[in-house]
N, C-alpha and C positions, 0 to 999 in steps of 0.2 A: 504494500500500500504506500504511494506515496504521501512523504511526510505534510505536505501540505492538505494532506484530507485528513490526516490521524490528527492533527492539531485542531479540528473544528469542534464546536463548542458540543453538537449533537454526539462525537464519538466518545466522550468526557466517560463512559461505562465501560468501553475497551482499556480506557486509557490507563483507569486504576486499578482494572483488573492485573495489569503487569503486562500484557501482549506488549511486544515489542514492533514496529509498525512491517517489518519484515515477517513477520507470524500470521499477518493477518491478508485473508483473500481478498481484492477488490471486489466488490457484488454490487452492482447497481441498487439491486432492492433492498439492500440497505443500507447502504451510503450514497444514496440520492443527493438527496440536497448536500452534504458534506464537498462532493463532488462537485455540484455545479457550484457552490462557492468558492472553492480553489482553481477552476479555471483551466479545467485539466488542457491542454492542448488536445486533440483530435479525441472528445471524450464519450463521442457517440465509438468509437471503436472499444472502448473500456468498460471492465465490471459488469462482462456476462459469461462467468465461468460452468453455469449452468447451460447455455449452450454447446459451449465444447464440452461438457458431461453425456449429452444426449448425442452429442453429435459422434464424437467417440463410443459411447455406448452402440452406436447403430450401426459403425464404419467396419467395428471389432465382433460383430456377430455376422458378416456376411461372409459366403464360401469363398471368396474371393482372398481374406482375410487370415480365416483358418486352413486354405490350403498353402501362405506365404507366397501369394500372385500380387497380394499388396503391403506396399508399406505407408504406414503412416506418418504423420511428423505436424509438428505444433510450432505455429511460428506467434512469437509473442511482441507487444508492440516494443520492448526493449530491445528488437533484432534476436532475442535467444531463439534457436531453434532445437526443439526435442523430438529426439526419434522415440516412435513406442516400438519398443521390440514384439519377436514373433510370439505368438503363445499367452501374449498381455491379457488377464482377466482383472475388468474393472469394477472398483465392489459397485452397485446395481444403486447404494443409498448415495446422497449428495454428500452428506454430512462426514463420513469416509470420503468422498472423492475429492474434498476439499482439504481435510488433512493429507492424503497423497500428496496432495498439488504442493501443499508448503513445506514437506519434505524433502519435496523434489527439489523448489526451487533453494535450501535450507544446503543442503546435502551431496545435490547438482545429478546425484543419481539415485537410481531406488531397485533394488536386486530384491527378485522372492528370496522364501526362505530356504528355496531346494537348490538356489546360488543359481538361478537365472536371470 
């Protein structure tokens, strides 16, 4: 989250919670307004991770997918781009796919536990 939306007076509940503004996902639906007071640069492109949840979700269940005929890959507005590897199961709830995400970005990579 950039720091200039974690400083708005509406996020003041994250803020004492201890989240650190890198911990936390951008989400439009909830940091609406936060968001349009900081002015984000191109902010219609920002803070809809729930998209790429669904959209991932729908990409990683076709045959295309599970036979390794396709690959994925997540380009994010910081220029980061992420590969999903082959065999990726995504957990199906938000609230999981949104701690994935800040591990990812946390950690910079994310191995199952059977080291794939």
């Amino acid at each position: 989250m950039p720091i200039s939306v974690f400083k708005h007076h509406s996020l003041k509940k994250i803020r004492n919670s201890g989240k650190k503004p890198e911990e936390i996902l951008l989400d439009r639906s909830l940091h609406h307004f936060a968001m349009m007071s900081a002015k984000l640069d191109e902010d219609y492109k920002r803070g809809r991770p729930d998209i790429l949840h669904i959209s991932l979700l729908n990409a990683l269940a076709t045959p295309l997918y599970k036979r390794n005929h396709l690959r994925v890959f997540i380009h994010t507005i910081d220029n980061n781009v992420i590969l999903i590897g082959n065999n990726v199961r995504l957990p199906k709830s938000y609230s999981r796919f949104e701690g994935l995400m800040i591990n990812l970005f946390r950690d910079k990579r994310i191995i199952s536990e059977d080291g794939q």
